[in-house]
C-alpha angles and dihedrals in degrees: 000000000000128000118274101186125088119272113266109173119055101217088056086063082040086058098049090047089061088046092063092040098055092053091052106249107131138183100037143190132190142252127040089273096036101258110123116294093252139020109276095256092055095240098127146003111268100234110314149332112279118261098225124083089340107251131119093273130085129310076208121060100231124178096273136120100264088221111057092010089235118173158162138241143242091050108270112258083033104155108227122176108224109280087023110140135224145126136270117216126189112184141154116225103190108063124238134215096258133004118309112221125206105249106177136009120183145176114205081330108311115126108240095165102122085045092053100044091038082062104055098041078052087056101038129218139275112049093008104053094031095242119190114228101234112066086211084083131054125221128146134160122199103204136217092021117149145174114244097201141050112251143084118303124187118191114198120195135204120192121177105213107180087349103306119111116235119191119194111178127209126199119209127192113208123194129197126257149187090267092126102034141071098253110251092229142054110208150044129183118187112193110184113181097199110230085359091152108172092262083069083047086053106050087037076066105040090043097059102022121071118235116221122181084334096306108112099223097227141007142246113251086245080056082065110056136120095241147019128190136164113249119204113229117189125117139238088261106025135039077212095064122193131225097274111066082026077074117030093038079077094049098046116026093235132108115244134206121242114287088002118121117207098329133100132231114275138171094261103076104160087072124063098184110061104053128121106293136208130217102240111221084251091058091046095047093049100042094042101033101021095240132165120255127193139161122216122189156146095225124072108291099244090053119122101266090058104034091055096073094057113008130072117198131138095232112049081210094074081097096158090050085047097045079047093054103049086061096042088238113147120167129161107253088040130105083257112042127196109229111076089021105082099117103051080040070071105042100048113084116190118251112235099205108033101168125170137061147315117087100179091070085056116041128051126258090243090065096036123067093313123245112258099021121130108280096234107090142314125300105273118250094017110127105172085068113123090221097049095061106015088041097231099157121229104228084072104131092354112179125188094348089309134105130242140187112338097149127025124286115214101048151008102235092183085062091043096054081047090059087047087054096258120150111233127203147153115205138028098270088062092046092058099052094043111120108250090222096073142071113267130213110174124181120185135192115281125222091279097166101131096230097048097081092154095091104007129201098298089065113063107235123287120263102251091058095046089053089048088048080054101058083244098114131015124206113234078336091305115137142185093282091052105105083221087065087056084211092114099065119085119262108280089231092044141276103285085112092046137304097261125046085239093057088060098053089047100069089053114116121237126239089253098041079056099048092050092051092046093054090054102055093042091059096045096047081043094044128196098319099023125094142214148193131216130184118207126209130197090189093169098063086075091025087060098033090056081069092044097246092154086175103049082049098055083052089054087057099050091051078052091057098030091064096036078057091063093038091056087042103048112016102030092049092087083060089225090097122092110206115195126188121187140116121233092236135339133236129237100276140118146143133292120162145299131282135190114242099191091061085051097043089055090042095248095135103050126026120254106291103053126245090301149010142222136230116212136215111193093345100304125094136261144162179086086283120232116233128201133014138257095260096048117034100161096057117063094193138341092220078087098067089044084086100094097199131169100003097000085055098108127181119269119261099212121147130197101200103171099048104237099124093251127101113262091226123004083226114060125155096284113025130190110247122220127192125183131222101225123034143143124243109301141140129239135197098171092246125123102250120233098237126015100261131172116272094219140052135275100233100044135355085229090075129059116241108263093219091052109080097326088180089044128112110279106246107188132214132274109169135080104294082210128077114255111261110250086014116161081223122039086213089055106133101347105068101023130042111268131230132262146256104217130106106269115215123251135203129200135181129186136064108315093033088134087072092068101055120091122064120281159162115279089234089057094067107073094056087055093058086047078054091048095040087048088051100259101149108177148034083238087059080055120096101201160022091280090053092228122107124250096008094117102048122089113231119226105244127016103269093199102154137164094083 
């Protein structure tokens, strides 16, 4: 076992430093996730030890000196566009004897040492400058900073620890932008289908178009497109990103760590909210051009696809900070305080359309299912209660027959976005009504059933079910009224949303009834000569595919084309507007092949039984489970020759009868059949299931959840049984399916689309919008590699600005 206690002896780090050398990994950082090995007063380990060679460094090489681990940030070969913040962190991770000092800054050689001190005693220690408790590291950030011209920086670093120098030297590409300039364009739309890999591409396709003699008889608006290009998707710290840097490596230019928004890793670790920070194209383009910003999405609004266009925060899980920061509202008392905070107080700029879930982050406690109430229901009678009309259910966190914290508890933010002149509303009646001349918050109903746990009550329910809810799509021909769909029951936290479940989802907007209002609403706030970017975000297309509801997630990805069809056919007419389609990673599935469900559904493809049976202790049941039955010894189940593969591969059978882009029912004759790569224990018996459940069970991923196809073919696990260490979810790849490490596909429209082809780096695309957006319509305009002009020349001067 390796040593859990903080180093106290240098030549034991020194040790472990060789350790890493000698086996030819070199530069290194430190900490499992690349923050710095201990909290920065050297009271405890951060996480765990690293799983390579042992010692107290990186289980990633990083640009550092492998000595003193001094380093830069924003991480080197980060990709800026010219006025673009950010902050510039130098900082020590294995402690010294006595206190390091900073001897020498430079850009391209020039000393910018007093600047850089003067900064940071302008700024203070402590929060601002990002100051590690023990003064035996070093670590400040001087925030705000930014280059004025397009070219190649390199900053170099030298720092004296117990009277040696160490130099540690970042490059940095910056690429022009329309800084000067009025943007040539007006518009920008961002549609991120999370986890959207092309096999989703591909069933969204096969699932609405019809397939003759091979030839699909029609195509999906993305199909349509002017480009197509690969995008890379790993992290700073993971070849497997998350949603967070997914996202924010293509607003920022910068590689992220794992569950970090728009910061980089520091040595103080046991803050994050103080680490070195990064300007989003959203922020830049607000606070230089005056442009309207806006989020819409099916997740809660503070998750890491959304948050990743305004807030900045180490753990994507800081989601009242985050809800604080879209809205520029810093107080002392509050998740995101005010003192210390100043200069991200100057970096945040509000969002003027935030649309999707997750009330708790958003209204206070008081006016939610109160602390300390009985845990069996809402007070009757009071309809201000979160629970009564957002369905959060009371007994969240209970505690001895009390509840506790459902909302927030320092401050109402829907009554603070009143105050900033922001409409409110919660369904689709009230978005509808809302004026287009306002700022817009909307926050809908989750998918609160209390079997459905696959998306819970913070994400609004999936489409499937909402079209289900609408009388637009059946499942199997069940319908909302079917006890099996669960929709014809009231809701469980009372009726203030609507009298039946299906009411309630209902009133739901659609992807495509948000994005219109949000458009609205962005080209009234712009007016006639302003412009605006919104990013788009299909959540439950990764939400859905965790569980492994490979159907409901074909559906996600038609609402995705469905509304960038009316995008293409509406906004980008004008051809000012730039339309971009992509997902910030995949996840393991593909296709492989159809099934009938009929046969299944009679029982036609597997003997009464079912393909296993369980054994029970006290009613409920346990295993191991028992395959296979007397008769047929040799055959565990026959589920597992319903799959028609190769010749017996025949085309789908699915209608669309009433025209609205979406399958009439996910299990027609003949149904496409999906498989993932990666997957917990579950069982599978190829049917839509009536509700979204878990695919494991409760008690361990390595077994399938009893109430999910109990008569289905056993799939078993091959993925970790225990949670990832530092994950944003304690569940994450043990009892869900995990993402994936390929290139994912993206599609862009407008003038300046050929930038977008090729095959690239996430944190390469947001310069290239900054290229379309400056008029840059080719690669030919283009003067290099990159395809991004200026990047590769080497300014006289340093430029650094922003002291």
């Amino acid at each position: 076992m390796r040593a859990q206690h903080p180093p106290s002896k240098r030549h034991l780090l020194s040790l472990a430093v060789a350790a890493l050398l000698g086996s030819g990994v070199q530069p290194a950082a430190a900490g499992p996730d690349d923050d710095a090995a201990y909290f920065s007063d050297l009271s405890k380990r951060n996480s765990i030890d690293p799983v390579v060679n042992g010692g107290l460094l990186s289980d990633n090489p990083t640009n550092a000196e492998p000595t003193t681990g001094l380093r830069i940030m924003p991480p080197t070969d980060t990709l800026l566009i010219a006025g673009q913040r950010f902050d510039l962190r130098v900082e020590t991770q294995i402690p010294a004897k006595t206190a390091p000092s900073l001897s020498k800054l430079t850009v391209n050689g020039k000393d910018i040492t007093k600047a850089f001190n003067d900064k940071i005693n302008t700024q203070g220690s402590g929060l601002e400058s990002g100051t590690p408790a023990a003064n035996t590291l070093y670590g400040a950030t001087a925030r705000n900073l930014y280059f004025a011209k397009p070219g190649t920086y390199t900053v170099e670093a030298t720092v004296t620890v117990d009277g040696s120098p160490y130099t540690i030297k970042n490059t940095y590409r910056v690429a022009d932008s329309p800084l000067k300039t009025k943007p040539k364009l007006k518009h920008v739309v961002f549609f991120l289908g999370d986890a959207m890999g092309l096999p989703i591409r591909s069933a969204a396709r096969i699932y609405s178009k019809r397939i003759v003699e091979g030839r699909t008889q029609g195509k999906l608006n993305m199909d349509l497109m002017d480009e197509y290009g690969l995008v890379q998707t790993a992290s700073f710290d993971s070849v497997i990103t998350d949603s967070a840097p997914g996202m924010a490596n293509y607003v920022t230019g910068m590689k992220q760590a794992n569950n970090a928004l728009n910061v980089s890793v520091d040595n103080t670790p046991e803050n994050s909210l103080d680490n070195p920070r990064i300007e989003t194209l959203w922020e830049f383009m607000k606070r230089v051009h005056g442009w309207k910003t806006g989020v819409v999405t099916d997740a809660f609004v503070t998750d890491a696809t959304p948050a990743a266009e305004a807030a900045h925060t180490r753990a994507r899980s800081n989601r009242t900070a985050i809800a604080q920061q879209f809205l520029d509202y810093y107080e002392d008392g509050t998740a995101q305080p005010k003192t210390g905070y100043a200069a991200l107080a100057e970096l945040t700029q509000p969002l003027d359309v935030i649309i999707g879930g997750g009330a708790r982050d958003w209204i206070l406690d008081a006016n939610a299912a109160k602390a300390g109430t009985p845990c069996n229901g809402p007070t009757p009678g009071d309809k201000n209660q979160l629970n009564t009309f957002y369905q959060y259910s009371s007994t969240v966190g209970c505690s001895g027959g009390k509840a506790t914290v459902v909302g927030r508890t320092d401050k109402d933010l829907f009554e603070y976005a009143r105050t900033q002149g922001y409409t409110v509303v919660r369904n689709l009646d009230e978005l509808n009504a809302a004026p287009d001349d306002k700022p817009l918050l909307g926050i809908f109903t989750g998918e609160f059933r209390p079997a459905a746990g696959a998306l819970g009550t913070d994400n609004i329910p999936g489409v499937l079910d909402r079209l289900v809810a609408r009388g637009q799509a059946t499942i199997r021909g069940k319908t909302a009224g079917d006890p099996e769909i669960a929709q014809n029951v009231a809701p469980p936290q009372g009726t203030d949303c609507g009298a039946l479940i299906s009411d309630c989802f209902k009133k739901v907007p659609s992807k495509l009834e948000s994005v219109q209002k949000a458009v609205k609403v962005l080209n009234t706030l712009a007016g006639k000569n302003g412009g605006w970017i919104l990013m788009v975000e299909q959540s439950q297309i990764d939400k859905l595919a965790h569980p492994l509801e490979y159907e409901r997630v074909v559906y996600e990805a038609l609402e995705l084309d469905g509304t960038l069809g009316w995008v293409l056919q509406n906004v980008a007419k004008d051809r000012r507007t730039l339309t971009l389609v992509s997902a910030d990673h995949a996840q393991p599935e593909t296709i492989i092949g159809v099934t009938l469900p009929s046969s299944i559904a009679a029982g036609g493809a597997t003997q009464a039984g079912g393909c296993f049976t369980t054994n029970t202790v006290g009613g409920k049941p346990a295993y191991p489970i028992t395959l296979g039955t007397s008769a047929d010894a040799n055959r565990p189940c026959l589920l597992q020759d319903a799959i028609g593969t190769f010749n017996d591969g025949t085309f789908p059978t699915y209608t669309d009868a009433n025209q609205d882009g979406f399958p009439d029912d996910p299990d027609p004759t003949v149904k496409l059949m999906i498989e993932d790569g990666g997957r917990p224990t579950y069982s599978q018996d190829f049917l839509t299931n009536y509700q979204p459940l878990d695919p494991a069970a409760a008690v361990s991923p390595a077994l399938p959840n009893p109430n999910r196809d109990p008569n289905g073919l056993l799939m078993t696990g091959n993925m970790p049984t225990k949670p990832v260490v530092g994950s944003a979810a304690k569940t994450e790849n043990s009892s869900v399916a995990p993402h994936s490490g390929e290139d994912v596909p993206l599609s862009a429209s407008g003038p300046g689309a050929e930038l977008f082809g090729g095959v690239y780096e996430n944190s390469d695309v947001h310069a290239r919008i900054a290229a379309v957006l400056k008029g840059t319509k080719s690669i030919k305009q283009a003067d290099d590699r990159q395809d991004l002009p200026g990047v590769n020349r080497v300014p006289s001067g340093n430029f650094l600005a922003g002291w």
